[in-house]
C-alpha positions as CSV (number, residue, x, y, z in Angstrom):
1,X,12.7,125.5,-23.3
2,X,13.3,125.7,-26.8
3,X,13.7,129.7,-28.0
4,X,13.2,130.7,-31.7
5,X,13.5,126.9,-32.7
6,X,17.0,126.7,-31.2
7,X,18.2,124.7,-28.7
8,X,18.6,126.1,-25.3
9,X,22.0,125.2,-22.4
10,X,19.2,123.6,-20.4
11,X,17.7,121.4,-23.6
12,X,21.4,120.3,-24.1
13,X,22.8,120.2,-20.5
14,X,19.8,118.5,-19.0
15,X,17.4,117.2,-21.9
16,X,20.0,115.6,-24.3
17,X,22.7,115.0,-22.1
18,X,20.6,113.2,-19.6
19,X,18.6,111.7,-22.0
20,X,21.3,109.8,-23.7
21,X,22.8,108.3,-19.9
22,X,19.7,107.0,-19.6
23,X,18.6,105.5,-22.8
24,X,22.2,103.9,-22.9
25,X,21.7,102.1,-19.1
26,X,18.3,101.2,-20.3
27,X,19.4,99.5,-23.2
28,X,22.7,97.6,-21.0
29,X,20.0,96.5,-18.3
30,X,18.0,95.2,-20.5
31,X,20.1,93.0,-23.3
32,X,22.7,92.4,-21.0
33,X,21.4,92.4,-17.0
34,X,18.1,90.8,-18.1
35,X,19.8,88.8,-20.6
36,X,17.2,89.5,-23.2
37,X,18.1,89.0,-26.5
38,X,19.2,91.5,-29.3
39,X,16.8,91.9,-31.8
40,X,17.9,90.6,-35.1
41,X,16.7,93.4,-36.7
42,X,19.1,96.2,-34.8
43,X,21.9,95.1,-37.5
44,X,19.5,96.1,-40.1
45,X,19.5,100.1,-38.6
46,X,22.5,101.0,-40.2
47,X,20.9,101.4,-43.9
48,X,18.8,103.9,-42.0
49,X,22.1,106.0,-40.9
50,X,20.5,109.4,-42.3
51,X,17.2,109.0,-40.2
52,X,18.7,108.1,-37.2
53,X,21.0,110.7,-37.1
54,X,17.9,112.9,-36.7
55,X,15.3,110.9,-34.8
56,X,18.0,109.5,-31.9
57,X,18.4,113.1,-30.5
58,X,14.7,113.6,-30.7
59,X,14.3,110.3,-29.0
60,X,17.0,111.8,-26.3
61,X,15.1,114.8,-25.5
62,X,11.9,113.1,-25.2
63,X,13.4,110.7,-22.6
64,X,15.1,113.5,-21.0
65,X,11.9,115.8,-20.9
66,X,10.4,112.3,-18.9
67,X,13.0,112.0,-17.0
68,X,13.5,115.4,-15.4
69,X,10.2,116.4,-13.8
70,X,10.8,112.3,-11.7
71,X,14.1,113.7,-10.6
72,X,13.2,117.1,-9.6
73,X,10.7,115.3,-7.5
74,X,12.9,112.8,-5.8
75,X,15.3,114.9,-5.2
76,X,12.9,117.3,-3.0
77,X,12.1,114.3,-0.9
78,X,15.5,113.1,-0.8
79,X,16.8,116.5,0.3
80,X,14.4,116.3,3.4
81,X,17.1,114.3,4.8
82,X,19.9,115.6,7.0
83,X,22.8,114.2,5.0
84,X,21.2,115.9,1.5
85,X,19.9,119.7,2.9
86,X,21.0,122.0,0.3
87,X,23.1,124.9,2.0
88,X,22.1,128.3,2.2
89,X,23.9,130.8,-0.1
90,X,26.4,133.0,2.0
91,X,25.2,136.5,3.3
92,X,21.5,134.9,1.9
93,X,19.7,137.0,4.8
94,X,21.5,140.1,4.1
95,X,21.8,139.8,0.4
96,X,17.5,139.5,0.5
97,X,17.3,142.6,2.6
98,X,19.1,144.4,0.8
99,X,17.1,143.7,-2.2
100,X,13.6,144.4,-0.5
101,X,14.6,148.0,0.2
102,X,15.0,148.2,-3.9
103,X,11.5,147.0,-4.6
104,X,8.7,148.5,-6.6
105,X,6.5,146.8,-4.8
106,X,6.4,146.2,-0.8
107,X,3.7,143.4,-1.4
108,X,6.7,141.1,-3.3
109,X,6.7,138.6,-0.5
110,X,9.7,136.2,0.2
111,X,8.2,133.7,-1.7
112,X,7.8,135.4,-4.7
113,X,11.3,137.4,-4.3
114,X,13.2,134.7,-6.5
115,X,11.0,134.6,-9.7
116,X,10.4,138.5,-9.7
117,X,14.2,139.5,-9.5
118,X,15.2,136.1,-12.2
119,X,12.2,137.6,-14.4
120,X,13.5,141.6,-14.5
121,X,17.4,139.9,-14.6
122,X,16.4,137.4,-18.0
123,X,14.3,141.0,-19.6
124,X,17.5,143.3,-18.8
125,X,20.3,140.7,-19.5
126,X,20.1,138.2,-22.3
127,X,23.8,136.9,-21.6
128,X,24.0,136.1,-18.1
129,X,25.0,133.4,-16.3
130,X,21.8,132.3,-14.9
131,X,21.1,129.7,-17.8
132,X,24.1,127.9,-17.9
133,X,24.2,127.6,-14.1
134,X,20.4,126.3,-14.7
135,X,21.4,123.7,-16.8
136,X,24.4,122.6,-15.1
137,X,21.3,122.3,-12.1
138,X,19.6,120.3,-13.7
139,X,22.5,118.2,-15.2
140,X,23.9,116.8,-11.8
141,X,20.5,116.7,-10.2
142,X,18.9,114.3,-12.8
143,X,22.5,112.3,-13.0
144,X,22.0,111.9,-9.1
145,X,19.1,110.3,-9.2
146,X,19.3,108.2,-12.6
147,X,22.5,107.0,-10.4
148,X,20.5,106.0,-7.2
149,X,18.3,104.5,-9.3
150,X,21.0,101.9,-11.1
151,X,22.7,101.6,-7.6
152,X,19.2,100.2,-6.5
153,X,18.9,98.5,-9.8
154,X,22.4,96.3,-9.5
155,X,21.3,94.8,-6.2
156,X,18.5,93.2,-8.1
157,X,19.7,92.4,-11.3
158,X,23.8,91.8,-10.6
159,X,24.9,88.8,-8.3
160,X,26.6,90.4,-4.9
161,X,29.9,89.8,-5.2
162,X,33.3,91.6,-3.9
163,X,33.4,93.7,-7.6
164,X,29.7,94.4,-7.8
165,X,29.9,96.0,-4.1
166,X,33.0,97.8,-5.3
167,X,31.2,99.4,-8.4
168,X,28.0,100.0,-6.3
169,X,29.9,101.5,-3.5
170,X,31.3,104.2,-6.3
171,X,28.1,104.6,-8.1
172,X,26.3,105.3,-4.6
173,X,29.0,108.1,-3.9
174,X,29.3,109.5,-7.5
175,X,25.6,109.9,-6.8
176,X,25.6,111.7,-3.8
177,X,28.6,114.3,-5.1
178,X,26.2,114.8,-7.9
179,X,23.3,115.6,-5.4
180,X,25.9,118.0,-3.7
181,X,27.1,119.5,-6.9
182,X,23.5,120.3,-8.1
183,X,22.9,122.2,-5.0
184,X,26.0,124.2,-5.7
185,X,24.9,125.4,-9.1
186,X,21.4,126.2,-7.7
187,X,23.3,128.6,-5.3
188,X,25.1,130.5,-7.9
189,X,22.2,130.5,-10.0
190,X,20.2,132.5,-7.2
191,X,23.3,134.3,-6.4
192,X,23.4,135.5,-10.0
193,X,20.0,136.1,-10.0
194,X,20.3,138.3,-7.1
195,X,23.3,140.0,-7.2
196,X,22.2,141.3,-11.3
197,X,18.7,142.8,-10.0
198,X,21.1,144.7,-7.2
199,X,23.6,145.7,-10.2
200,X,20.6,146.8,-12.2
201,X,18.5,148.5,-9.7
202,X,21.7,150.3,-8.0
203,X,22.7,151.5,-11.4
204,X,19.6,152.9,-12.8
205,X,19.3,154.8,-8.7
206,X,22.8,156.4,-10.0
207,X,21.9,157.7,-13.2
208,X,18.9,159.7,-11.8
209,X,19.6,162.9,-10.3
């Protein structure tokens, strides 16, 4: 999502951020779960301070970029669960109504309601809230699932002891509030979405005489 060569809330908030979680518990699994060895060679990086300062955020986004399409699909099959349905947004029914009555277009299904009103909202407001509530979407949602993944992960690779079952316990429901959270933001990001078409729409209905 990168725009004019800059970086965008969602290449930063889920990309980036998520990127670097999971290149960090990729490298503690594997030199320190696995027991593998360090490479001797790692010490060696630091004369290469410069570069790396460039080419580890690259590396981050790449991993993120991988990484986000998995979770947004585990996430939809997780959320066919009971205890993981998303909510509804509040007044959702209404709120979609309403906003039929101000189409161009009666042939704008239900479906397509969504994408039409968050395409005229990102053409008519460059600074709304919609991004940033995207990215913090995507943030939590990917965290959930890179977290289910090392809860699953520490059963293998960690002996089952009293403190392992402790830290599993809190990664499994750090997990789940992340789940729960990333539905949240996906609700105010339709919210926004629909509520600026109805501001737009209502205003421009004013202005004409």
């Amino acid at each position: 999502m990168f725009e004019k060569g800059k970086l965008s809330f969602w290449d930063i908030g889920t990309y980036l951020t998520v990127g670097c979680f999971v290149s960090l518990a990729a490298i503690f699994y594997i030199f320190y779960g696995l027991g593998i060895l360090f490479p001797s060679w790692a010490k060696d990086l630091k004369d290469f301070s410069g570069s790396l300062v460039i080419v580890v955020p690259i590396v981050f986004l790449l991993v993120g970029m991988f990484i986000e399409p998995i979770a947004n699909w585990l996430a939809k099959h997780i959320e066919k669960f009971a205890w993981f349905k998303p909510r509804e947004i509040r007044n959702k029914e209404f709120l979609v109504n309403t906003i039929k009555r101000h189409l161009p277009d009666d042939e704008i299904n239900s479906a397509n309601l969504y994408r039409y009103c968050k395409a005229v909202v990102e053409l008519k407001f460059q600074n709304s809230n919609h991004d940033i509530f995207l990215a913090r979407f995507g943030f939590y949602r990917s965290m959930s699932v890179l977290l289910a993944l090392i809860f699953i992960a520490n059963w293998f690779v960690f002996k089952c002891d009293a403190i392992n079952i402790s830290i599993n316990v809190l990664i499994a429901f750090s997990a789940y509030q992340f789940l729960k959270r990333s539905q949240v933001f996906k609700n105010h990001m339709e919210e926004a979405v629909y509520y600026n078409y109805l501001a737009l729409v209502v205003s421009k209905d004013e202005q004409q005489p």
